[in-house]
C-alpha positions as CSV (number, residue, x, y, z in Angstrom):
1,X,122.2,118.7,89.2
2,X,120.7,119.1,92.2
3,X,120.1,116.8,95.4
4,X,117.0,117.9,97.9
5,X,117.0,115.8,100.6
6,X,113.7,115.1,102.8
7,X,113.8,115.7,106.7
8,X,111.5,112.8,107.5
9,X,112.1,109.0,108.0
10,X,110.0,106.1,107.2
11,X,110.0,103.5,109.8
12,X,112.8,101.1,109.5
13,X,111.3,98.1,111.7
14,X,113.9,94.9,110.7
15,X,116.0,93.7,108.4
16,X,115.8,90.8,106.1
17,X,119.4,89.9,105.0
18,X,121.9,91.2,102.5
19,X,121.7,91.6,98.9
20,X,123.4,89.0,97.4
21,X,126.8,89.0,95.0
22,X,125.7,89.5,91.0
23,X,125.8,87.1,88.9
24,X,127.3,86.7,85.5
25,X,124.8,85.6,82.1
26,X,124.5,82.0,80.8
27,X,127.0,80.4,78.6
28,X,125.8,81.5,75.3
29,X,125.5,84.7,76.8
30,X,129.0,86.9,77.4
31,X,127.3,90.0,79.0
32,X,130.0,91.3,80.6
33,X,130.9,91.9,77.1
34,X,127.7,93.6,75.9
35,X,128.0,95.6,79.2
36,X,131.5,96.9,78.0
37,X,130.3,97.7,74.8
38,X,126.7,99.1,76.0
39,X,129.0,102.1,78.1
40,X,131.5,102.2,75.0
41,X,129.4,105.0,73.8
42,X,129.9,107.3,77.1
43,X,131.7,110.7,76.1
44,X,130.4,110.4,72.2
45,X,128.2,112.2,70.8
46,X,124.1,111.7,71.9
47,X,122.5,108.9,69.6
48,X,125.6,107.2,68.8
49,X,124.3,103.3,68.1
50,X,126.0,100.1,70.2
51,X,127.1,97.5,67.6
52,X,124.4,93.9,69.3
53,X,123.5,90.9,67.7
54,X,120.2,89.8,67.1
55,X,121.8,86.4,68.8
56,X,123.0,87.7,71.9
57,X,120.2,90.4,73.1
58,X,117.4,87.0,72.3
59,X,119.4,85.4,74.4
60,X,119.8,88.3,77.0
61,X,116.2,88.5,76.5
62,X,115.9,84.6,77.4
63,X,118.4,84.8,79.9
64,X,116.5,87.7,82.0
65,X,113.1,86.9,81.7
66,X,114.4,83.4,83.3
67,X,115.2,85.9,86.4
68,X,112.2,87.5,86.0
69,X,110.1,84.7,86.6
70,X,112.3,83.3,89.3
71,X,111.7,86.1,91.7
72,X,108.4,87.4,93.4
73,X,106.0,89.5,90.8
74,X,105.6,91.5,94.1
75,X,109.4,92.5,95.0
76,X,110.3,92.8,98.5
77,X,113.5,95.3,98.6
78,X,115.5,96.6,101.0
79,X,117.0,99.9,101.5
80,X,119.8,101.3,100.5
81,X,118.3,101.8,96.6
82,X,118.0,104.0,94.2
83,X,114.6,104.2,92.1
84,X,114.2,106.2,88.6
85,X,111.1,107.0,86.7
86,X,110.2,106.3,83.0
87,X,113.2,106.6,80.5
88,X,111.5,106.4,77.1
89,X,114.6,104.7,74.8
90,X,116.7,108.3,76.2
91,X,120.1,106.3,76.5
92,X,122.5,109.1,76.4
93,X,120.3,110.4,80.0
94,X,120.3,106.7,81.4
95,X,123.9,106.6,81.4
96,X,123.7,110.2,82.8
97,X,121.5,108.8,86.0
98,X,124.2,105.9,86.3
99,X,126.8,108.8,86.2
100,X,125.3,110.5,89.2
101,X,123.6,107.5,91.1
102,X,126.4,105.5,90.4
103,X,127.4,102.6,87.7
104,X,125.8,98.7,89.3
105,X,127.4,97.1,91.6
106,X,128.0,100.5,93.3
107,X,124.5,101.3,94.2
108,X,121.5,99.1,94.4
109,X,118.3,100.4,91.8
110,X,114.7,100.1,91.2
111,X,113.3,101.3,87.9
112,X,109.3,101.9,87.9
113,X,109.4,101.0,84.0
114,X,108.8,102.7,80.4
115,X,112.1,101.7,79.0
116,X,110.9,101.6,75.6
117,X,109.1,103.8,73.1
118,X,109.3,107.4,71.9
119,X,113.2,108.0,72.6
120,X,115.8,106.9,69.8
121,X,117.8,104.2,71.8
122,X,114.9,101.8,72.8
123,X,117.6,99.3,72.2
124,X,120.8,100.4,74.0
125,X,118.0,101.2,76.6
126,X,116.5,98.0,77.4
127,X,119.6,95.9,76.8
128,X,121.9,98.0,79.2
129,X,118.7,97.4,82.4
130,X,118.5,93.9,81.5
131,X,122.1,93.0,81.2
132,X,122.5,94.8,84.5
133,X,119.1,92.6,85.5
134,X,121.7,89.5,84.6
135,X,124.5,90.5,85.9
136,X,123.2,91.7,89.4
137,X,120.0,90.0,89.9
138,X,119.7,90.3,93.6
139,X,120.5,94.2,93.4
140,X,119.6,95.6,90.3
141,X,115.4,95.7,89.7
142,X,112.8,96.2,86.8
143,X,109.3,96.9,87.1
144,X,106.8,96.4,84.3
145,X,106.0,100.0,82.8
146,X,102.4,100.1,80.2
147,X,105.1,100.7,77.2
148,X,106.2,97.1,78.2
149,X,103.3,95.7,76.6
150,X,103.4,94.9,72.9
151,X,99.9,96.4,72.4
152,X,101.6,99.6,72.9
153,X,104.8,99.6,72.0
154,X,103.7,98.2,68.7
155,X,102.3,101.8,67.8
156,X,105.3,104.1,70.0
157,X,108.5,103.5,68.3
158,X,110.2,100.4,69.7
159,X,108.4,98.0,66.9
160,X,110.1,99.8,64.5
161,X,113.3,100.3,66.0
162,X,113.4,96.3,66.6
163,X,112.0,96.0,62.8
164,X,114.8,98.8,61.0
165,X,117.8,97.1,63.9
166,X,117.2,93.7,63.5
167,X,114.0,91.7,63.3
168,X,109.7,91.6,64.3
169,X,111.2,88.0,65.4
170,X,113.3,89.7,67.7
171,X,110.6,92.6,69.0
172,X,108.4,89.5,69.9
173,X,110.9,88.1,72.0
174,X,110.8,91.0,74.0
175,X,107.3,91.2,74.5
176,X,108.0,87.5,75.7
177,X,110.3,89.0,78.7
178,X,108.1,91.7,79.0
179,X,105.2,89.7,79.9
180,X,107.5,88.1,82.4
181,X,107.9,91.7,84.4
182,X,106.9,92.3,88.1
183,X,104.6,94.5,88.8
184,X,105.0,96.0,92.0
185,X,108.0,96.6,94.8
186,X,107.6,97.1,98.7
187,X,110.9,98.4,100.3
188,X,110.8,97.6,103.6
189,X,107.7,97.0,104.2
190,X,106.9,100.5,104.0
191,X,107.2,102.2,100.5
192,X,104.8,100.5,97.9
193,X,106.6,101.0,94.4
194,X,104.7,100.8,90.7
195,X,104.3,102.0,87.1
196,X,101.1,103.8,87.2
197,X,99.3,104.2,90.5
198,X,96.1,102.4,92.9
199,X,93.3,100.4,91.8
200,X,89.8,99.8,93.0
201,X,90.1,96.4,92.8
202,X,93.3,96.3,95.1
203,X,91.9,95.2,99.1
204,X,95.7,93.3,99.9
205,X,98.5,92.7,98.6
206,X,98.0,88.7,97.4
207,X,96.4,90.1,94.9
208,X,99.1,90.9,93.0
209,X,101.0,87.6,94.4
210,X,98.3,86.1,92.8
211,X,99.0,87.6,89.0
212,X,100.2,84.5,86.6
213,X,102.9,85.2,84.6
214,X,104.0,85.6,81.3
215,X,100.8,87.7,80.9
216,X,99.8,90.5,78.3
217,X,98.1,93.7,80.0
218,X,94.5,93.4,80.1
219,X,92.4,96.5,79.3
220,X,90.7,96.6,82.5
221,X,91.2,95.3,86.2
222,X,94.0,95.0,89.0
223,X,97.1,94.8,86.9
224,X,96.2,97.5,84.1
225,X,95.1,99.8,87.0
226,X,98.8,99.5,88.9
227,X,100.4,100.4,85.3
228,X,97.7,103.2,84.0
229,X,96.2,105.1,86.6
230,X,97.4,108.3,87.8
231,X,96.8,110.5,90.9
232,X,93.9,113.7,90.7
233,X,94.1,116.3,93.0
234,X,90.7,117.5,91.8
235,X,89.0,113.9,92.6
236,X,87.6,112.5,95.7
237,X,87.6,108.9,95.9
238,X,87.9,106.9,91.7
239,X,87.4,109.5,88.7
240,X,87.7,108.9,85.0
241,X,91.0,109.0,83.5
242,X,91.6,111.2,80.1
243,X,94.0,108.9,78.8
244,X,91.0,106.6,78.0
245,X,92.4,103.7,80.0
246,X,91.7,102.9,84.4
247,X,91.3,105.6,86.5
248,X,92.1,108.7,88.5
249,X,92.2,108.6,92.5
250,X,92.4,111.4,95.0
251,X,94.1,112.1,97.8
252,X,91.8,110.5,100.2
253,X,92.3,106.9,98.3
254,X,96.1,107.7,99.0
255,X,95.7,107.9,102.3
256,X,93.2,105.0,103.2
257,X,95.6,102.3,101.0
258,X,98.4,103.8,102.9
259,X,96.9,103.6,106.6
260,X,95.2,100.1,105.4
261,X,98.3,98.6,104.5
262,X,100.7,100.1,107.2
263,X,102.6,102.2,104.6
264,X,104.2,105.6,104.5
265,X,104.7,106.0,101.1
266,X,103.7,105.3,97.5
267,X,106.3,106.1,94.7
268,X,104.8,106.1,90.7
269,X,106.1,106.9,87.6
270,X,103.9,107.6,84.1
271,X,103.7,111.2,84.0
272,X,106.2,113.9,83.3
273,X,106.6,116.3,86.1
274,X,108.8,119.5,85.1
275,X,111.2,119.0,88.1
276,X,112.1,115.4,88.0
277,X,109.7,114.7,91.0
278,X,106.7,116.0,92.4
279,X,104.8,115.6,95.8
280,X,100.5,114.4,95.5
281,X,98.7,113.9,99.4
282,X,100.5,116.0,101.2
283,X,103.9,113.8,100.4
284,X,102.0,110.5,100.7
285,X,102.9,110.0,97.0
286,X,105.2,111.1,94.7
287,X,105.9,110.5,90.8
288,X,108.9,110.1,89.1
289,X,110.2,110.9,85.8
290,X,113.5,110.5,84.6
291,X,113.9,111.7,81.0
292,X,114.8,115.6,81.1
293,X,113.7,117.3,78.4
294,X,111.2,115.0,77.3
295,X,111.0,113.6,73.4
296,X,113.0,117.0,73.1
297,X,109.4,119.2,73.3
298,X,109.4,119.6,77.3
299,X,111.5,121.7,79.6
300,X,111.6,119.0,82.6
301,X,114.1,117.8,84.6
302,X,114.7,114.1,85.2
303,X,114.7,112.2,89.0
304,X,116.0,109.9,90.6
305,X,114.8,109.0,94.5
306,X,118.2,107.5,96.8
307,X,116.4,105.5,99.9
308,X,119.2,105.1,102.2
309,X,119.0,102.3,105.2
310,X,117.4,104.3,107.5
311,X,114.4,105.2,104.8
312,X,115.3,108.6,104.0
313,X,114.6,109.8,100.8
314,X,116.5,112.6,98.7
315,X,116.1,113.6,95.3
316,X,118.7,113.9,93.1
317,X,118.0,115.9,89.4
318,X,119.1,115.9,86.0
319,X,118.6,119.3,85.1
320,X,116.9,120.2,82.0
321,X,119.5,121.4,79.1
322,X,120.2,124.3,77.0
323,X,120.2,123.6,73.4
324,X,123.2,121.4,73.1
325,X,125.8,122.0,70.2
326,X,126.1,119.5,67.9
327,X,128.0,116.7,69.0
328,X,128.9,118.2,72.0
329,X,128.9,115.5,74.8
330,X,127.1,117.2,78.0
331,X,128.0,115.0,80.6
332,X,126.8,115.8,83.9
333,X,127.4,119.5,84.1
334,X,124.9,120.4,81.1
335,X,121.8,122.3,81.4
336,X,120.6,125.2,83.1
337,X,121.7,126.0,86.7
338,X,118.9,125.4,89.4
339,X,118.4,128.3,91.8
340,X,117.1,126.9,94.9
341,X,117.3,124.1,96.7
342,X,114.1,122.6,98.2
343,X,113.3,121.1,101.4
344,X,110.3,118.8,102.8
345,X,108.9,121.6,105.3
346,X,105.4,120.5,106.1
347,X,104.1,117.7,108.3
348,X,103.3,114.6,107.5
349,X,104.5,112.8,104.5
350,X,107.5,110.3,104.6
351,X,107.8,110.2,108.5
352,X,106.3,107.2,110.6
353,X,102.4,108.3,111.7
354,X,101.3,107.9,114.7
């Protein structure tokens, strides 16, 4: 594990009150329970299943899209937070990141989304965020991911994990609390948080105030954009995108939403990165991705971005692993040993602009 802290500070104008106390689930709900049993599994072997019933995670399903719906589809956060990347049904590395970032209440967190699909705990996955989404609402956050769509997740994995677990009944009341996501987070005014990355068809931000929810994802427009596109070194200005869905956008879009909009800072998941996290625009964006060794056929890392009160931003990294022996619980010390450790060296980037 390594931590790479940033030298440069994002402007940290005002305040807007403390994060509130959590919260405990609804009555037919006992999620401190579920919570006990979801972190049973820590020091077992990788992939061991969590013992739910179809009962209590439609309720926890009920229960949190209730939240959901309650707060802003545009979330406005405050530092101190931690944010993570796409996790992909990897259990065994969420409770890793929780090991290192620390377990909720301890530490505040934003996840960008994918919490489902192509990992083997889909399940444990989602039902540890959104019991943690119940049980903290004012300091634990979710963002809608494009896996968190049943369009999708219908064809990667979580279908038929819901369909061999427990029911389709059930797997369509998650794509009822998925439709209920938000979209987008600002922290502080100044870091704009999503899934996927910028649109053409984004001018301000009541745009996205405006999104109705529960809504699918629609194959085109504002909200597919924010969870499909990704950033293109290569483009100037809108490109096509290879993945057959939205767009690519270049460094120059970067830097006129982020001058339009008073903002120093965009942070995106949706693409593996080998290191965890990687720098677009000169450090006007960055990606997260926090499944190491991803679907078992890559060699990244997985990262997590700590905001502290001042707007700082440090990396910490879940190293990729060896091969592990079988069985053999890795904990936090698995994986090979990382060499160096980085630093933000060149101007511009997270620091206020002139």
């Amino acid at each position: 594990i390594l931590a790479v802290v940033l030298k440069y500070h994002c402007a940290n104008d005002s305040r807007k009150g403390h994060l509130l106390e959590g919260m405990s689930g609804e009555s037919d709900l006992n999620v401190d329970n579920l919570i006990t049993r979801l972190l049973e599994v820590r020091g077992c072997r990788p992939g061991k299943t969590v013992q739910m019933s179809e009962n209590e995670v439609r309720a926890l399903c009920h229960k949190s899209r209730e939240i959901f719906l309650s707060q802003p589809i545009l979330l406005e956060l405050e530092a101190p937070l931690k944010i993570c990347g796409d996790i992909h049904g990897q259990y065994n590395d969420l409770l890793r990141l929780f090991e290192y970032g620390g377990f909720p209440p301890e530490a505040n967190y934003l996840f960008l989304g994918d919490y489902v699909d192509r990992g083997k705990q889909s399940l444990e996955t989602i039902c540890l965020l959104l019991a943690y989404k119940v049980k903290y609402p004012e300091n634990f956050f979710l963002l809608r991911g494009n896996h968190e769509c049943a369009s999708i997740n219908r064809i990667y994995g979580f279908y038929d994990e819901c369909k061999r677990r427990f029911s389709i009944k059930l797997w369509k009341t998650f794509t009822d609390c998925f439709n209920c996501l938000p979209i987008a987070a600002l922290i502080d005014e100044k870091i704009f948080c999503c899934h996927g990355g910028l649109s053409p068809d984004l001018q301000n931000m009541e745009q996205i105030r405006r999104i109705m929810r529960p809504t699918d994802v629609p194959d085109t427009g504002l909200l597919c954009d924010l969870l499909w596109s990704d950033p293109d070194k290569d483009v100037q200005g809108w490109g096509e995108n290879d993945r057959g869905v939205s767009f690519t956008f270049g460094p120059d879009v970067v830097a006129k939403f982020l001058n339009r909009h008073d903002l120093d800072l965009i942070c995106r998941a949706h693409q593996v990165v080998e290191d965890g996290y990687e720098f677009f625009a000169k450090r006007q964006l960055v990606t997260l991705f926090s499944a190491p060794n991803y679907c078992g056929e890559f060699d990244n890392a997985g990262g997590m971005m700590s905001v502290d009160e001042t707007l700082m931003c440090s990396f910490q990294i879940l190293k990729p692993s060896e091969k592990k022996a079988k069985y053999q619980y890795a904990g936090l010390n698995s994986g090979r040993p990382v060499q160096t450790t980085q630093r933000a060296g060149t101007p511009g980037g997270l620091q206020k602009r002139k």
